[in-house]
C-alpha positions in Angstrom: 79.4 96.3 61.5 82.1 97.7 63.5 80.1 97.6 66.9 79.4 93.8 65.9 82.7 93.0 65.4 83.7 94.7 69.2 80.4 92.6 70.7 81.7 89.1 69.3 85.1 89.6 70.3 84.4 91.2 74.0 81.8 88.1 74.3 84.0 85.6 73.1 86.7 86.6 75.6 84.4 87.2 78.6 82.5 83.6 77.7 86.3 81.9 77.7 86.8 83.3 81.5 83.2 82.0 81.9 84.0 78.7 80.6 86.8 78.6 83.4 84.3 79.1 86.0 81.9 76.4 84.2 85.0 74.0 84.2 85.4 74.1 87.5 81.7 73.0 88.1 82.1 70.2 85.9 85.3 69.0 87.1 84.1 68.7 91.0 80.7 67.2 89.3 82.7 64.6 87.5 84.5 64.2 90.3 82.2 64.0 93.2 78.2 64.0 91.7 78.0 67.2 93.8 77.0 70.3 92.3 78.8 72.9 94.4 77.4 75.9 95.0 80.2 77.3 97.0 81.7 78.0 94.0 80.8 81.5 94.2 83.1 82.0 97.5 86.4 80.4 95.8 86.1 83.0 92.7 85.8 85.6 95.4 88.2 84.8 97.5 90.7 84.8 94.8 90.1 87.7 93.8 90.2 89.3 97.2 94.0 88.0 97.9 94.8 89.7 94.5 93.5 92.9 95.2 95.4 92.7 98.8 98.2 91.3 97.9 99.0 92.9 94.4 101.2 96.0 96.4 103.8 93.7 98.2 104.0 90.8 95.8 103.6 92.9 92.2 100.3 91.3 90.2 101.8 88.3 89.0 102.8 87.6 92.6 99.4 88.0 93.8 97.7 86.2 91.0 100.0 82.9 91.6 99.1 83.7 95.6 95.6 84.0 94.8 95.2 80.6 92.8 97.2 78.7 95.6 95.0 80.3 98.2 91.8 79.5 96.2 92.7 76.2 95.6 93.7 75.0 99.4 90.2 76.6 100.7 88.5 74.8 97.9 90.8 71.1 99.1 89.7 72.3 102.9 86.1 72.1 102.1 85.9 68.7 100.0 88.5 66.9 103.3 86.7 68.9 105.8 82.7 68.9 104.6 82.1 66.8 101.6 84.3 63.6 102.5 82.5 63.2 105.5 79.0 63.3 104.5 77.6 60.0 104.9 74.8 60.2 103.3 73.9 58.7 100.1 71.5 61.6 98.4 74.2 64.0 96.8 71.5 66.4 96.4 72.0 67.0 100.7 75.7 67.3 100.1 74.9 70.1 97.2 72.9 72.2 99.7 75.4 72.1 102.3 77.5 73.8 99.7 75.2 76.7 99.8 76.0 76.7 103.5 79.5 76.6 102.8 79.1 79.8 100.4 77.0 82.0 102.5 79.5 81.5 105.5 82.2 82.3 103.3 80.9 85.0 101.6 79.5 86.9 104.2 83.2 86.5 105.8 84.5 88.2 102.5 81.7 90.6 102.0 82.5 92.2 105.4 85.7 92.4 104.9 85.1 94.2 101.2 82.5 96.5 102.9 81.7 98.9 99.8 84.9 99.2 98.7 85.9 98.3 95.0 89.0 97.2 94.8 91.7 97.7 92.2 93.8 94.2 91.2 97.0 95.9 90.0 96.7 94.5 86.6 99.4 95.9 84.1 97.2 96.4 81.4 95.0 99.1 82.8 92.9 100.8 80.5 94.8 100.1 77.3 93.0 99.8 74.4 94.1 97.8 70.8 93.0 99.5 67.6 92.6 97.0 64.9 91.7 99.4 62.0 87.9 100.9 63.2 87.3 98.4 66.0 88.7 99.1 69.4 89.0 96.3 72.0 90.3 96.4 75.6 93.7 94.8 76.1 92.4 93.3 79.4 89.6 91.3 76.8 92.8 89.9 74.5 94.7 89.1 77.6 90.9 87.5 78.9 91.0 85.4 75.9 94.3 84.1 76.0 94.8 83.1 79.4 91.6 81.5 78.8 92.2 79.4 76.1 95.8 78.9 77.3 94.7 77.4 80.8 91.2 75.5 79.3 93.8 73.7 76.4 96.4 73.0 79.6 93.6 71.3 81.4 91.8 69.1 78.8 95.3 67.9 77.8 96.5 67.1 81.5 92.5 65.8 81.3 93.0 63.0 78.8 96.9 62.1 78.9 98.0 62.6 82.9 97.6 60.2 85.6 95.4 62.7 87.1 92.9 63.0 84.5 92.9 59.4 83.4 92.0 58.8 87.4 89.6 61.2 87.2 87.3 59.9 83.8 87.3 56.6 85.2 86.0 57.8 88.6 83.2 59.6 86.1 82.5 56.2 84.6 82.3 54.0 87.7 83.5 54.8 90.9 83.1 52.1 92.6 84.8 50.0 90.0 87.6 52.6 89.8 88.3 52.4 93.3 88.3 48.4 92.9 91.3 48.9 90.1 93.1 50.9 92.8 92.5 54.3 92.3 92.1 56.4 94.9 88.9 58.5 95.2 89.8 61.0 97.9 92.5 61.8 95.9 90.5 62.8 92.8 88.4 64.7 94.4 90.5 66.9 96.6 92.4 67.5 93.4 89.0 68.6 91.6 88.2 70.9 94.3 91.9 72.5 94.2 91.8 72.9 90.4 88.3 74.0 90.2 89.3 76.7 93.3 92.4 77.7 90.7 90.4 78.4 88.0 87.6 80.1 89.6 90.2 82.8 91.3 91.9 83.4 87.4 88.1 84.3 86.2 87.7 86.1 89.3 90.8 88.4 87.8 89.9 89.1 84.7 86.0 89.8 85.6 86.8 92.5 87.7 90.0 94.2 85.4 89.1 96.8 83.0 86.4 97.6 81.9 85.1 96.7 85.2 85.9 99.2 88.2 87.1 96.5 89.9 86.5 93.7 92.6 83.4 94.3 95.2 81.2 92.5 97.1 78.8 91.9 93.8 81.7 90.1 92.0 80.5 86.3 93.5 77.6 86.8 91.0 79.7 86.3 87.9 79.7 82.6 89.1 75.9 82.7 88.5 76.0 83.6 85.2 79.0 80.8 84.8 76.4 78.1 86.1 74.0 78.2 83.0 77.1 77.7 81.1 78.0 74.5 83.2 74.1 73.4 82.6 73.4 74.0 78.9 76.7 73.0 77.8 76.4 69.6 80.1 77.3 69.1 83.9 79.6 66.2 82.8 81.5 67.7 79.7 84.4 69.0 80.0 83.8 70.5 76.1 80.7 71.1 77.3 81.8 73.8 79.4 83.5 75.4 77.2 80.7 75.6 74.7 78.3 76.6 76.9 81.0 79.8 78.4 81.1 80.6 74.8 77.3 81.0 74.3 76.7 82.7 77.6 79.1 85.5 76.6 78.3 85.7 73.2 74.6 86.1 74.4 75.0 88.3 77.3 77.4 90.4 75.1 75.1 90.6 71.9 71.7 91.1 74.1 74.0 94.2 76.0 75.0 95.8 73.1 71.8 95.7 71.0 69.5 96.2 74.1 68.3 99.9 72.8 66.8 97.7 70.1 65.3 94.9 71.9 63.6 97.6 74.7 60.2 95.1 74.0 61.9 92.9 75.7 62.9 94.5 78.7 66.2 96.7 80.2 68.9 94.8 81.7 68.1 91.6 79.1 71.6 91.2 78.7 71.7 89.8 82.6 68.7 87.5 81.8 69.6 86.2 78.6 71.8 83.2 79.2 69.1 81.7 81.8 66.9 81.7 78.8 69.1 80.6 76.2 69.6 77.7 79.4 66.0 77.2 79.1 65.2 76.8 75.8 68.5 74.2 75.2 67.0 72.0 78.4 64.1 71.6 76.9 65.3 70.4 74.0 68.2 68.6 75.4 67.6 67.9 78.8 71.4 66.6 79.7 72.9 69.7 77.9 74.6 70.0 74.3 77.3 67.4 75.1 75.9 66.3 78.4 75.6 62.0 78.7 71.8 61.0 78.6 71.1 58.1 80.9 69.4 55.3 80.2 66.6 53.9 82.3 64.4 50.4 81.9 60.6 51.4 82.4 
C-alpha cells in the first residue's frame, strides 16, 4: 500500500507539470489552429537559461529569466514564422514548426553536448516523511507550482481581457476580429504564455529525482503531447485531465513494471500513447475536446 500511495502522489505531481506543457499546446491551438511542434525547443531552452544562469542570478533569478527568455523566443517565432504564412492549410504551418524545433534544438543540443546540468534548485534531494511513505520535496513543490500557475491561468482564462479575446478568437475568428479584437495580439500572447509555461515544466522535470537537464530533456514534451490529445486539443480542462492521466499512467506502469514483464520493459514510456489510443477511439475529439458537426 505504501508503494501505491508514493506512485499516485509522484504521478499526480509529475502529470500537473505535464498538464503545463499540454496547456501550452492547447493555448497556441486555440489560438492559432496550429499544432506546434516546436514546443519541444521552448521547454528546453528554458531550462537551459536556468541551469546557466542559476550561479549569478540565485534559482529564483534564473527561473523568472528563464520564463521571460522562453516566452520572447516563443513571441519571435509566431511574429517571425507563423504570422506570415499565407497559406490557408494550417497543417503546412504545423510542419514548419517541426523545422522550427529541429533548428532550435540542434542549436541547444550542441551547446549541452553530454553534459547534465544541475538547475540550482533549493530543494535538492530532500525527502518528506509522511508516516511510512516518503515523497521527494521537488514532487510537492512540482505539484504546487503546478496547480498554482494552471488555477492563475484558467482564471486570467475566463475573467481578463486577454482570455475573453482569446475564447472568442476559438469560437470565430473572423467574427472576433470584426468586433475589434485583435488577432495578432492573441496569438503572440499564446505563444509567450505557452513558452512560460513550458520553461517552468522544463524545471521541475529535470530537479530531483532526475540528474538533471541534458540534451534528452525536449522529450518530456512528447509525452506532454498525448496529454494535450486525449484530454482535447481545444480544452483548456482538457489539458489538465489528460496531464493527470499521463502521469498517473506512466507513474503506476513504472512502478508495477516487474509485474507487468508480459508486457514488455520500459512500458512505463509507452503507456500514455496507448492510454491516447484507446480514448481516440472512443472519443475521437478527446475527453473534453468540441466534436464538430458536418452535413453529409
Amino acid at each position: 500500500m505504501t508503494k501505491l500511495i508514493e506512485l499516485i502522489v509522484n504521478g499526480v505531481a509529475t502529470g500537473a507539470v505535464y498538464a503545463l506543457i499540454a496547456l501550452g499546446f492547447v493555448v497556441i491551438f486555440k489560438a492559432t489552429e496550429v499544432v506546434n511542434f516546436a514546443h519541444a525547443s521552448l521547454l528546453l531552452i528554458g531550462g537551459y537559461v536556468v541551469a546557466e544562469t542559476h550561479d549569478d542570478f540565485g534559482f529564483w533569478g534564473a527561473l523568472v529569466l528563464g520564463v521571460l527568455v522562453a516566452a520572447t523566443i516563443g513571441g519571435i517565432v509566431e511574429f517571425a514564422v507563423i504570422r506570415r504564412a499565407r497559406v490557408l492549410d494550417q497543417a503546412v504551418v504545423a510542419i514548419a514548426t517541426i523545422g522550427i524545433d529541429i533548428v532550435l534544438t540542434s542549436e541547444l543540443t550542441r551547446r549541452i553536448g553530454t553534459d547534465t546540468l544541475a538547475l540550482g534548485d533549493p530543494w535538492g534531494d530532500h525527502l518528506v516523511h509522511l508516516g511510512s511513505v516518503t515523497i521527494p520535496a521537488t514532487r510537492i513543490a512540482a505539484l504546487l507550482a503546478a496547480g498554482t500557475l494552471i488555477g492563475i491561468f484558467l482564471l486570467a482564462f475566463k475573467y481578463t481581457a486577454w482570455g475573453v479575446s482569446m475564447r472568442a478568437v476559438a469560437e470565430d475568428s473572423e467574427t472576433a476580429a470584426l468586433m475589434g479584437i485583435r488577432l495578432g495580439r492573441v496569438s503572440i500572447g499564446a505563444w509567450a504564455v505557452a513558452g512560460g509555461l513550458a520553461a517552468v515544466a522544463a524545471v521541475f522535470l529535470t530537479v530531483f529525482p532526475t540528474p538533471g537537464l541534458d540534451r534528452t530533456t525536449s522529450y518530456a514534451a512528447l509525452k506532454a503531447f498525448p496529454a494535450a490529445i486525449l484530454g482535447g486539443l481545444d480544452s483548456t480542462t482538457g489539458a489538465l485531465a489528460g496531464g493527470l492521466i499521463v502521469g498517473l499512467t506512466e507513474s503506476l506502469m513504472t512502478g508495477y513494471q516487474n509485474d507487468l514483464v508480459f508486457l514488455g520493459r520500459g512500458i512505463g514510456d509507452v503507456a500514455p500513447y496507448a492510454v491516447m489510443v484507446l480514448v481516440l477511439l472512443w472519443r475521437p475529439a478527446g475527453l473534453f475536446g468540441t466534436r464538430e458537426t458536418a452535413r453529409v
